[in-house]
C-alpha positions in Angstrom: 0.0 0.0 0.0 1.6 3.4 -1.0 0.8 6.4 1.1 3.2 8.9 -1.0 1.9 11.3 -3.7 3.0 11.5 -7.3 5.0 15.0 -8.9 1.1 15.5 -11.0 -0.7 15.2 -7.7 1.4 17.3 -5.9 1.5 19.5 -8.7 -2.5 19.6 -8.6 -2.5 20.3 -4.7 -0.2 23.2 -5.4 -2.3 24.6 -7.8 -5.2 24.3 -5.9 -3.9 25.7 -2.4 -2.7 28.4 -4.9 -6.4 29.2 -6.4 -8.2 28.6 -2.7 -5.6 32.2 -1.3 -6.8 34.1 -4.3 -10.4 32.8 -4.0 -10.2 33.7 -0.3 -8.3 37.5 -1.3 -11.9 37.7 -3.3 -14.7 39.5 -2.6 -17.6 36.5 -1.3 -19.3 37.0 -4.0 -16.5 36.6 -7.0 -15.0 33.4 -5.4 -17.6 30.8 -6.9 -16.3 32.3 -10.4 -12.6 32.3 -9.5 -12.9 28.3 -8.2 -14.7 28.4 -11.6 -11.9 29.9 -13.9 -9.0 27.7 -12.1 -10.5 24.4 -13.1 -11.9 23.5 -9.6 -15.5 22.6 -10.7 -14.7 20.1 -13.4 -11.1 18.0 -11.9 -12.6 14.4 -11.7 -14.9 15.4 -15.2 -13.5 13.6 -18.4 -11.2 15.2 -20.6 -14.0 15.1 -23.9 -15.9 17.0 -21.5 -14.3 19.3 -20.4 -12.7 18.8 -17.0 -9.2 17.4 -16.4 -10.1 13.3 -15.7 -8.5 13.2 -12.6 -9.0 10.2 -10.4 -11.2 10.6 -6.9 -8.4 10.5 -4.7 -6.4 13.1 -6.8 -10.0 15.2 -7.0 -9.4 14.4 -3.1 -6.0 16.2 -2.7 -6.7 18.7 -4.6 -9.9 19.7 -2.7 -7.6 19.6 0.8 -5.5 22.1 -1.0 -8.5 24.7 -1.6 -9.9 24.2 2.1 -6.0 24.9 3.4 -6.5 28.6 2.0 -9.9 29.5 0.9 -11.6 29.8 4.4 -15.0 30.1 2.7 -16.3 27.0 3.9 -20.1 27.8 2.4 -18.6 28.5 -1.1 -17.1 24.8 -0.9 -19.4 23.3 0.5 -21.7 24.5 -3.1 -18.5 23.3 -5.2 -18.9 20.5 -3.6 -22.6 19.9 -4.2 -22.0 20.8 -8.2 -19.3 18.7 -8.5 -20.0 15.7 -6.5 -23.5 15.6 -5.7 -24.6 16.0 -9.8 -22.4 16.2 -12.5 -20.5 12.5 -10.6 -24.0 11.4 -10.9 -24.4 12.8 -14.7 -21.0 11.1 -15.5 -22.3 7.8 -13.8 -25.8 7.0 -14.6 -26.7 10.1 -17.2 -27.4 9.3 -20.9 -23.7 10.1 -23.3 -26.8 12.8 -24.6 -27.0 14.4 -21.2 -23.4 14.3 -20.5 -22.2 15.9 -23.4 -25.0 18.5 -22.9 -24.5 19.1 -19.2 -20.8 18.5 -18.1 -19.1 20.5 -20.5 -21.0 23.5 -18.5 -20.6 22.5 -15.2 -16.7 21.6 -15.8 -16.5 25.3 -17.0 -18.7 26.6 -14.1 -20.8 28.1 -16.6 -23.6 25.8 -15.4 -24.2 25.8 -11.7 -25.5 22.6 -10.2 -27.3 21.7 -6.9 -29.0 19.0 -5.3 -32.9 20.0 -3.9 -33.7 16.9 -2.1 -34.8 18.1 1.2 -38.7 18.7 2.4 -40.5 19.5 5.5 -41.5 16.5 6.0 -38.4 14.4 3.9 -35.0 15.3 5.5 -32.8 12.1 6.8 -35.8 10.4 5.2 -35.7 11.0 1.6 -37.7 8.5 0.6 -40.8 10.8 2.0 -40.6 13.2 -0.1 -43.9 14.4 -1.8 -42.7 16.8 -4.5 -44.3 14.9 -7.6 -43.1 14.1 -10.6 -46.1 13.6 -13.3 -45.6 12.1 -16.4 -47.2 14.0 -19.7 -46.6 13.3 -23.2 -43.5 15.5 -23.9 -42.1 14.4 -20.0 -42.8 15.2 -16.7 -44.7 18.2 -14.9 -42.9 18.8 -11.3 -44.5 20.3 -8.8 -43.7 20.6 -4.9 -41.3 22.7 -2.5 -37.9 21.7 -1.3 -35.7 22.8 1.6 -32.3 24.1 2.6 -30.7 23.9 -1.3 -27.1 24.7 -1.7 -26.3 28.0 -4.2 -30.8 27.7 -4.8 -30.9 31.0 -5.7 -28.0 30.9 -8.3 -27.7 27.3 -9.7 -28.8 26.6 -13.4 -30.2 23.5 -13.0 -31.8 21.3 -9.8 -31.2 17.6 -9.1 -34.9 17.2 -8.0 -35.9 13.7 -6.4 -39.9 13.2 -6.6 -42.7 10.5 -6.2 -43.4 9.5 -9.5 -46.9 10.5 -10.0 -47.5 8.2 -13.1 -49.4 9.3 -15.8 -51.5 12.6 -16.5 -54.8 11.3 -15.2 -53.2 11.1 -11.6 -55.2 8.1 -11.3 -52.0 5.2 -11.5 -50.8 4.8 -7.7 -46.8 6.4 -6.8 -44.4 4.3 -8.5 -41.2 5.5 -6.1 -39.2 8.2 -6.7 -38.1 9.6 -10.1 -34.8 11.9 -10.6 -35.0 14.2 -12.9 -32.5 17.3 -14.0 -34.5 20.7 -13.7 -33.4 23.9 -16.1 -34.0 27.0 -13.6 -36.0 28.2 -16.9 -37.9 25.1 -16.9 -41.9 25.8 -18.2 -43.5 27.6 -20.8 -40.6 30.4 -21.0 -41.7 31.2 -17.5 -40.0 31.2 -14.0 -41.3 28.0 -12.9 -38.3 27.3 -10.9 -39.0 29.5 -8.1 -35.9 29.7 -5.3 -36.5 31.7 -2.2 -34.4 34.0 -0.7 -31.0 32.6 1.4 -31.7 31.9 5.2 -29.7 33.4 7.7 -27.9 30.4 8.3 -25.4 30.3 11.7 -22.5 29.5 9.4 -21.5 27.9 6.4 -23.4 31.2 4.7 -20.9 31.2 1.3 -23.2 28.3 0.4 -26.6 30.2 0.2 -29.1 28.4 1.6 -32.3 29.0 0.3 -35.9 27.2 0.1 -36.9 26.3 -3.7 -40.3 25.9 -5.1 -41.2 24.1 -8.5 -44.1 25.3 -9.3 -45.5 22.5 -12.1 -42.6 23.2 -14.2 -42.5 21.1 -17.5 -39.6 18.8 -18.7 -38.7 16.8 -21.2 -38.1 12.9 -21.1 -34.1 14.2 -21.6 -34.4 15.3 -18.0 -34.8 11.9 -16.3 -31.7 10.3 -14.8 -31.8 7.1 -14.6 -35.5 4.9 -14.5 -38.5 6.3 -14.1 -39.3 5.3 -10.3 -35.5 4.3 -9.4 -35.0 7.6 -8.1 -33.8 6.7 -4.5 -31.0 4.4 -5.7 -29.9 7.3 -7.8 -30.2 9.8 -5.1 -28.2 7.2 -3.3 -25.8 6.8 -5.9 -24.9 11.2 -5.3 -24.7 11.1 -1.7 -22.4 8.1 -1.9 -20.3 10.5 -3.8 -20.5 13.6 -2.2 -20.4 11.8 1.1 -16.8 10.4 0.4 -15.5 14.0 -1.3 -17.5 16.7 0.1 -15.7 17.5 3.2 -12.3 16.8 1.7 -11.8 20.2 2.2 -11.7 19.9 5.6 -8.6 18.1 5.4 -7.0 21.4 4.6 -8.8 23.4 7.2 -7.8 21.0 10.0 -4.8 21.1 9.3 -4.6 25.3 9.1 -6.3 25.5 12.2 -3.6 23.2 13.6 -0.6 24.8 12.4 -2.3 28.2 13.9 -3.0 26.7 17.4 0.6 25.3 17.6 1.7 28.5 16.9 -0.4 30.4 19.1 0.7 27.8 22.2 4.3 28.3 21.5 4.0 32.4 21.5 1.6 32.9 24.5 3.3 32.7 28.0 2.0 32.4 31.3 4.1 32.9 34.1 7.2 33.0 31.7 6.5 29.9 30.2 4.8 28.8 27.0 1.8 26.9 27.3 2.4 24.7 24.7 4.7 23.0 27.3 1.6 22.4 29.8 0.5 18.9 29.3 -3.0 19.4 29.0 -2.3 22.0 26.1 -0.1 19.6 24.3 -2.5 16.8 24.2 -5.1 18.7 23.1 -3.2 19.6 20.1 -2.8 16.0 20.4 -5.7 15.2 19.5 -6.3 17.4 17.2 -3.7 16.1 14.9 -4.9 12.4 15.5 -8.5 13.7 14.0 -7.0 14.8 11.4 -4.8 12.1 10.2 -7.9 9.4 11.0 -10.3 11.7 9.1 -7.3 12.1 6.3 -7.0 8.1 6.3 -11.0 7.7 5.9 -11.6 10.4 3.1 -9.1 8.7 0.7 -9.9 5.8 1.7 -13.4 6.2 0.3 -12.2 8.1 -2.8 -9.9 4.7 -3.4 -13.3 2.7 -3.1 -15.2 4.4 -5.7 -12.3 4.8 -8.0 -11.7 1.4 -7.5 -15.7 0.9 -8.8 -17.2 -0.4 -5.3 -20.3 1.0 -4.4 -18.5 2.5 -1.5 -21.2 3.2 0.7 -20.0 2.1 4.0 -17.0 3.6 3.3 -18.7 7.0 2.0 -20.5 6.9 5.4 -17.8 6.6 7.4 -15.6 9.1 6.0 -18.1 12.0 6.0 -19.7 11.1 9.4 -16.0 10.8 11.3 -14.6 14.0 9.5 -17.4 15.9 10.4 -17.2 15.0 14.5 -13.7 15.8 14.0 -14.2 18.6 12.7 -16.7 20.3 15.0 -14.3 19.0 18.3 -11.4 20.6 16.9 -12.6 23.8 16.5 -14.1 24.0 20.3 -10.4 22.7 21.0 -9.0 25.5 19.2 -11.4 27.9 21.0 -10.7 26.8 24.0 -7.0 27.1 23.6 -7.5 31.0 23.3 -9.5 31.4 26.3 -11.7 34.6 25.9 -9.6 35.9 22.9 -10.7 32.9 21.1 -14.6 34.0 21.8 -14.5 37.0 19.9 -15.9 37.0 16.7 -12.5 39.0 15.6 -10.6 35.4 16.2 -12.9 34.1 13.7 -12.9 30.7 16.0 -17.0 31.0 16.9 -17.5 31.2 12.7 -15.3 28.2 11.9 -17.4 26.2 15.1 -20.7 27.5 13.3 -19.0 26.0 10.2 -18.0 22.7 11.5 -21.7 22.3 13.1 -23.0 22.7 9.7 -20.5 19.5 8.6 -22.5 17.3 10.8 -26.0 17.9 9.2 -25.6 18.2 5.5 -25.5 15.1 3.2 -26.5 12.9 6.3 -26.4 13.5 9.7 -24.2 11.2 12.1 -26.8 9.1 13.0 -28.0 8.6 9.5 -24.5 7.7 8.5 -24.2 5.1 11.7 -27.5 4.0 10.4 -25.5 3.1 7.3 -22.5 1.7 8.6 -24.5 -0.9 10.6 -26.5 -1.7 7.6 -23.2 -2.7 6.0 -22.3 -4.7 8.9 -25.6 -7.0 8.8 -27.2 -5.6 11.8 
């Protein structure tokens, strides 16, 4: 088993750590484009089509090089969603119509992509949902309201999951769930796509947040992924991806926090001594670092999996669901290395814990994930 990295991998990371400081220098609202322009939204996407056909653990590394500069965790958690919650989906199950029509955008950033999953009623549970997906002659008329949708108000196109309503009378019983791709200018030439405006969201705010309404919004048969009424395995299909890669970016956060704290400990003094030498200090650090290299080790682990062609779902589930309890006790560690310093919103410590917080909810909470994980284990 080889833990090193390649010159082109390195050379990747580089490049990205190097596009995350000027997407961070970036005004919040330019730093989508600039992740855009330096090739960050299409890595793992085929070279035919655009992107630069890197392999998931590569995508991986190069992902941990963005989070080590670009502090913007909402604006990666939205790459994230584009990148590995549809168009890894597109290039797995879509038709070689839809992918040549679709990924060549979203490699380019020209086409935003998002996931709208999420109901009142159909969080953790996705197979509740009861946005409905009727069938008509020239498609499918959608029509219901979904929740808490990464970059809603700025995304071209909606990954909607839906009960398939069957045919137009509305007579034929729900045949599951259908998938379907969703134009923002979907209907008639008129906004049936209808997103809200973004909530005021404790942290993660760079991803925009926002409720979106479909409002019986026609599509073709060109916008169904997958079968008709196999939507949840395709749904489960994205969050297997995104799950594995989504916060790989944390990898490079954890890290920067790190090297900060250990900093910090060795330059504050009390009673004439650093307190990186009190033992309590150091093993907090301690642990720290031991997230990190678990939550490093689980990540690529995962991203193997998949490029390997395993369903990787355990793995997926494990990867997310540690990372993101790592993440959320290393920041309170770092705070509470400050002391009071590191409660001021100047320190920028209660932002990254209302960051971290958001880690542990989207794409599965850790009880959904554990849910998972003992699925995969026979119990």
């Amino acid at each position: 088993m080889d833990f090193g990295w390649t010159p082109s991998q390195r050379a990747v990371h580089d490049r990205m750590r190097a596009l995350g400081a000027e997407a961070d220098a970036a005004a919040p609202d330019d730093r989508m484009r600039v992740l855009a322009r330096g090739g960050a939204l299409g890595l793992p996407i085929a070279r035919d089509l655009g992107g630069e056909g890197l392999d998931l653990v590569t995508t991986a590394l190069a992902y941990e090089g963005l989070g080590a500069t670009l502090r913007d965790g909402g604006v990666l958690l939205a790459a994230g969603a584009h990148l590995f919650g549809v168009a890894l989906l597109l290039a797995r199950v879509g038709t070689p119509a839809q992918r040549r029509a679709w990924l060549p955008r979203m490699a380019s950033g020209a086409c935003m992509a998002t996931v709208a999953a999420t109901e009142a009623g159909a969080g953790s549970d996705v197979a509740s949902v009861q946005a409905r997906a009727d069938r008509t002659d020239a498609g499918y008329r959608l029509t219901g309201d979904k929740r808490y949708v990464t970059w809603a108000d700025r995304a071209d196109v909606y990954l909607a999951i839906a009960r398939d309503g069957g045919g137009r009378a509305g007579g034929a019983p729900a045949r599951g769930l259908t998938a379907l791709l969703v134009p923002r200018a979907a209907g008639d030439g008129a906004a049936r796509v209808l997103p809200g405006a973004p909530l005021a969201t404790a942290g993660l705010r760079g991803a925009r947040l926002a409720p979106v309404s479909f409002a019986g919004c026609e599509v073709g048969h060109d916008a169904l992924l997958g079968r008709a009424g196999a939507g949840l395995a395709v749904f489960q299909i994205a969050m297997t991806f995104e799950r594995a890669l989504i916060l790989a970016f944390r990898l490079g956060a954890m890290e920067r926090a790190l090297g900060e704290a250990v900093r910090f400990t060795r330059e504050r003094e009390i009673g004439g001594q650093a307190i990186a030498r009190h033992q309590a200090v150091a093993h907090r650090l301690a642990r720290m670092k031991l997230r990190l290299e678990t939550s490093r080790l689980l990540i690529y682990r995962a991203a193997w999996a998949l490029d390997q062609g395993e369903r990787g779902q355990a793995e997926a589930a494990l990867a997310k669901w540690h990372t993101a309890d790592s993440a959320v006790a290393s920041a309170l560690d770092d705070l509470r290395l400050r002391g009071g310093a590191g409660y001021l919103e100047e320190s920028g410590l209660p932002s990254a814990i209302d960051d971290a917080l958001g880690g542990s909810i989207h794409s599965g909470t850790s009880d959904v994930l554990a849910t998972i994980v003992a699925r995969w284990l026979g119990v």
